[in-house]
C-alpha positions in Angstrom: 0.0 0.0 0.0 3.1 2.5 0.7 4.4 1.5 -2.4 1.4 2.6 -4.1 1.0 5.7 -2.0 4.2 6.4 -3.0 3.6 5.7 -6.9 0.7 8.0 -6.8 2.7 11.5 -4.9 5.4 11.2 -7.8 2.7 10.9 -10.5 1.4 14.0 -9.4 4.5 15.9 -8.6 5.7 15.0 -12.5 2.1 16.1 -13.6 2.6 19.4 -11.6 6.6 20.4 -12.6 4.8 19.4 -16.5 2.7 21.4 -16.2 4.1 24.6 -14.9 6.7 24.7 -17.4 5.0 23.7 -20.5 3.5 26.7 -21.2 7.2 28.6 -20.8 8.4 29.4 -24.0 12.1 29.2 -24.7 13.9 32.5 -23.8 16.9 32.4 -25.7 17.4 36.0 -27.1 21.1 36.1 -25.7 22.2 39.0 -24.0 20.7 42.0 -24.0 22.2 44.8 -26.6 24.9 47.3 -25.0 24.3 51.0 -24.8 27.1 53.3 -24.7 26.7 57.3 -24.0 29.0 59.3 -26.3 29.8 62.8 -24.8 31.1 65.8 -26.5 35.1 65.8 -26.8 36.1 69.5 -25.7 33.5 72.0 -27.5 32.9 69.9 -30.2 28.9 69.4 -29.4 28.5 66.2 -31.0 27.1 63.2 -28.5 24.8 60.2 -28.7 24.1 56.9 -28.1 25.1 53.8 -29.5 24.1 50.3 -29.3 26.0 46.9 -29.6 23.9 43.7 -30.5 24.5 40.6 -31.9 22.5 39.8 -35.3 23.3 36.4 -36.8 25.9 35.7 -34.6 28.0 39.0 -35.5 28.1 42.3 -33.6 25.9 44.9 -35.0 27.7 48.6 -33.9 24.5 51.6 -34.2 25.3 55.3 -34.0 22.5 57.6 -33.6 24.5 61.5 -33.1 22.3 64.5 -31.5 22.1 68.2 -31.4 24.8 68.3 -35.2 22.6 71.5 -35.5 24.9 72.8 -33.1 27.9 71.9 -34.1 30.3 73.4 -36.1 32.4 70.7 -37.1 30.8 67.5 -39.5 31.4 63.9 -37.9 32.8 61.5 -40.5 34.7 59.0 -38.9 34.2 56.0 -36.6 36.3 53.6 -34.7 36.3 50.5 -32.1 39.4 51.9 -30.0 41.6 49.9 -27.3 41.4 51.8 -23.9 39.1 54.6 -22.7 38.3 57.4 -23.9 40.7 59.2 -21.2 43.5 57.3 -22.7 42.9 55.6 -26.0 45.1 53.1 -27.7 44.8 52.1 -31.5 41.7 51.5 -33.2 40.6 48.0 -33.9 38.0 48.4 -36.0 37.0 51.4 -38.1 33.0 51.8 -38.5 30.9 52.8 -41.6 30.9 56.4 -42.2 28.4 58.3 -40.2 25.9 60.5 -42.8 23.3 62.2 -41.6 24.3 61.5 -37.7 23.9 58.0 -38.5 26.3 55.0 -39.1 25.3 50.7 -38.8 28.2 48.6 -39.2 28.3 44.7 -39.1 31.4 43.4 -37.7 32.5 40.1 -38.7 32.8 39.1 -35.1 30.5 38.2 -32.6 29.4 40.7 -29.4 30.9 38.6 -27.2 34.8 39.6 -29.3 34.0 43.3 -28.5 32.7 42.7 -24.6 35.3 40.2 -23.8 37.9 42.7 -24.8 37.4 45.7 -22.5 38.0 48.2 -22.0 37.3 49.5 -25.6 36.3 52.7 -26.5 33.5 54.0 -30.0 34.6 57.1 -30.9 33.9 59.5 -33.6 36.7 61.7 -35.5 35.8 65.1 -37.9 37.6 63.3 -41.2 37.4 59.7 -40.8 41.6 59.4 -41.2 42.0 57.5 -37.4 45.0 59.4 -37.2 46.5 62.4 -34.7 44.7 65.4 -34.2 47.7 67.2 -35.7 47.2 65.7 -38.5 44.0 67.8 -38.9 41.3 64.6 -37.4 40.0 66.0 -34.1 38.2 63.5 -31.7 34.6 65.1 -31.7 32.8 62.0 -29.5 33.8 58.8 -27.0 31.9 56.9 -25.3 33.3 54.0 -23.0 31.8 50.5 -23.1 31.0 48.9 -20.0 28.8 45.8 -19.4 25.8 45.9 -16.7 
């Protein structure tokens, strides 16, 4: 009779562990997407936001610049930079060309290449060149990446 007693509390604690989690659907969206806050460089007015996501297993890089109205300079150039943006090191990886305050650019990596890296740096140049500021490229944006 215990055995059967038994038999019968497992039966139902399978029937109630099935059905609580039937019904679940599968949550596997990976990590959520980075956001990093670029601030203006100096008096160069130009910030904004970007986002780091993964799409098909690659990391997608999204600028989105605000207030250009304001500034007097055009942002061209984009970068993946070693270090922070209070000491930078060489750009890894140079992103699309910003037009229009805007720039997408899908890296051949995955996310997990630019967040397993850190620190790293997104930062946006006036000519695109990635090279000194003497050289007529002045650093208008950065924005360090951190995770949550």
């Amino acid at each position: 009779m215990r055995k059967i007693l038994w038999l019968i509390i497992i039966v139902l604690i399978i029937f109630v562990l099935y059905r609580t989690f039937r019904d679940q659907p599968a949550t596997d969206d990976g990590p959520e997407p980075v956001a990093v806050a670029l601030t203006a460089v100096d008096d160069s007015q130009v910030s904004g936001q970007v986002t780091i996501d993964e799409v098909d297993g690659q990391a997608q890089v999204i600028i989105k610049l605000t207030d250009l109205a304001t500034s007097v300079v055009v942002p061209r150039g984009s970068y993946l930079q070693r270090g922070s943006c209070f000491a930078l090191g060489e750009p890894i990886y140079t992103l699309r060309p910003i037009e229009g305050g805007f720039s997408e650019t899908t890296l051949t990596i995955a996310r997990a290449g630019i967040t397993d890296n850190l620190p790293l740096a997104i930062t946006v140049y006036s000519n695109g060149t990635g090279e000194d500021s003497q050289l007529g490229n002045s650093l208008l944006a950065c924005g360090d990446i951190f995770l949550k």
